[in-house]
Structure formats: C-alpha cells, structure tokens
PLY file of the C-alpha trace (Angstrom):
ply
format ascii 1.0
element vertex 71
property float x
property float y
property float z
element edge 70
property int vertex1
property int vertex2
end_header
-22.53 23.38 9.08
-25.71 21.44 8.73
-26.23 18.30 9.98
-25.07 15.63 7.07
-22.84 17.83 5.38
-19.79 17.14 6.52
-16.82 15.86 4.17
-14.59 12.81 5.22
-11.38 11.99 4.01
-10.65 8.10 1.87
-9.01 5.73 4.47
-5.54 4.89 4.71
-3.73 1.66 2.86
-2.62 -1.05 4.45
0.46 -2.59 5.59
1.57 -5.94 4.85
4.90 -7.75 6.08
5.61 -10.78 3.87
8.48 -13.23 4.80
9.78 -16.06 2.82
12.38 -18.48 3.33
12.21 -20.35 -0.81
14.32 -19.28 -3.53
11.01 -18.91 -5.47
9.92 -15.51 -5.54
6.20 -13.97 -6.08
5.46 -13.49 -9.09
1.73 -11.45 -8.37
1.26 -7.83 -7.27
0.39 -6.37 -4.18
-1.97 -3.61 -3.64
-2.70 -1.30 -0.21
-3.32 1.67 -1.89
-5.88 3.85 0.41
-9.58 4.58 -0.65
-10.89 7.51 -2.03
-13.90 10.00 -0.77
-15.42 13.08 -2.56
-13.27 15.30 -0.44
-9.77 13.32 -0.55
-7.58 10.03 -1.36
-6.20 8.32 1.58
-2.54 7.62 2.57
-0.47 5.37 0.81
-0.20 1.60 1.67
2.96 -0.47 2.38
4.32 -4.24 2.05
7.24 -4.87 3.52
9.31 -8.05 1.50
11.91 -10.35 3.19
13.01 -12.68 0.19
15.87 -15.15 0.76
19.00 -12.86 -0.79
16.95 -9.15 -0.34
14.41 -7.27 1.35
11.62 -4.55 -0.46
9.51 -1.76 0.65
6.65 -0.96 -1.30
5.08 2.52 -0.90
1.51 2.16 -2.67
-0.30 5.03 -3.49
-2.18 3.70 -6.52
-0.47 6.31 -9.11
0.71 4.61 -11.76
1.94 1.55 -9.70
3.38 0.60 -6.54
7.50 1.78 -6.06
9.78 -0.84 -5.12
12.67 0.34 -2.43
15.23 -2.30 -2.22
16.93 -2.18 1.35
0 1
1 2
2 3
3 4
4 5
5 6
6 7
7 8
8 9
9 10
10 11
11 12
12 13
13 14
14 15
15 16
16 17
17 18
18 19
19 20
20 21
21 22
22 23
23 24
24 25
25 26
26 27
27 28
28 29
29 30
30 31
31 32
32 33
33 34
34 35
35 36
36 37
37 38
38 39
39 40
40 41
41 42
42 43
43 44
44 45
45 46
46 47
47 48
48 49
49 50
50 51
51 52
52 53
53 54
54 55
55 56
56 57
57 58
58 59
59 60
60 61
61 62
62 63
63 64
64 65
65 66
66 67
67 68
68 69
69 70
C-alpha cells in the first residue's frame, strides 16, 4: 500500500438522551445517522426519549427514516 491510499470507514451516529417532564411532546425529528466515506457508511445513531406516559429508542441509520422502539 502506498502512502495516501488507504480507505477509511464514515463515522459513527450519535447518541442523544432526551428527558421531559411536559405533557407536550416534540413535534421535530431527530437525526444521528453516521457519515459516509468512499469505502463505507458509519454505524447507526440513537436518541433515547423519556416522555411523561412512555419512553422511545430510536435506531437511526438514515434508510428511509429513523425506527421508533417504544419501551
């Protein structure tokens, strides 16, 4: 291997832990998808939700949209 040509992967998402104590919710989106390289995507993101009456796990990986887990 030559010197420059070595391939890197995209970074990894994020993680996020979000806590609320209102009966509003959020209404937005969140987004920790990982980044993406010539030689590969990174790993999926995650936000972690404690509403007032449930709690959510988003898994983010940017294809088609983040997946809610209700726990």
């Amino acid at each position: 291997m030559s010197a420059g040509s070595a391939t890197t992967g995209g970074g990894a998402g994020g993680r996020i832990s979000v806590t609320y104590t209102t009966s509003s919710e959020f209404t937005g989106s969140w987004t920790t998808y990982g980044g993406k390289s010539t030689h590969s995507y990174g790993g999926a993101g995650t936000v972690y939700v404690v509403a007032v009456t449930k709690k959510f796990l988003y898994v983010d990986n940017k294809e088609p949209y983040p997946v809610p887990v209700i726990m």
